[in-house]
N, C-alpha and C positions, 0 to 999 in steps of 0.2 A: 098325124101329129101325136105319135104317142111315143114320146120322152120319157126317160125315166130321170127322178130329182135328180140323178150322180150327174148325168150328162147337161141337164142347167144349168148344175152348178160349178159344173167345168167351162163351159161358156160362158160365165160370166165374168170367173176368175182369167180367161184369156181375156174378154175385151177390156177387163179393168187394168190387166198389164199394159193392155197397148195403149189406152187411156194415159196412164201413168209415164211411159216409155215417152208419149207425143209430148206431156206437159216437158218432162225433164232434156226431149233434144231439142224444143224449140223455147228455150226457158219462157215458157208460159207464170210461175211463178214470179221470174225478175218482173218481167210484164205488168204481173197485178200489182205488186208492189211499186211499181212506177206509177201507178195509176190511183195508187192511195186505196188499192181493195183492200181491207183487210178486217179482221174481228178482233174482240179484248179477245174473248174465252172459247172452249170449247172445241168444236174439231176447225183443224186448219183450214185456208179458204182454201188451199188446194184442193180441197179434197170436195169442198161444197162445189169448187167451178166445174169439179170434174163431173158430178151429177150431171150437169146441165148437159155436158156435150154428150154423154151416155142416154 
């Protein structure tokens, strides 16, 4: 297990693509907004749901 940071942080910049990639072909956004998720301020919920499944 000995990683070096460039290579974490390339792995994680790929799962956040695919992340991003799944929210937007299976419009997971329309989704939350059907569903009344949303916040006033700050970073979008997209981005907070997307933690979750990461």
């Amino acid at each position: 297990m000995n990683k070096s940071i460039t290579q974490d942080i390339q792995n994680e910049k790929q799962v956040s693509e695919s992340i991003k990639r799944f929210f937007h072909r299976f419009h997971v956004y329309s989704a939350l907004k059907q569903s009344n998720a949303y916040k006033r301020k700050g970073i979008p919920v997209i981005e907070v749901s997307s933690i979750y499944v990461s």
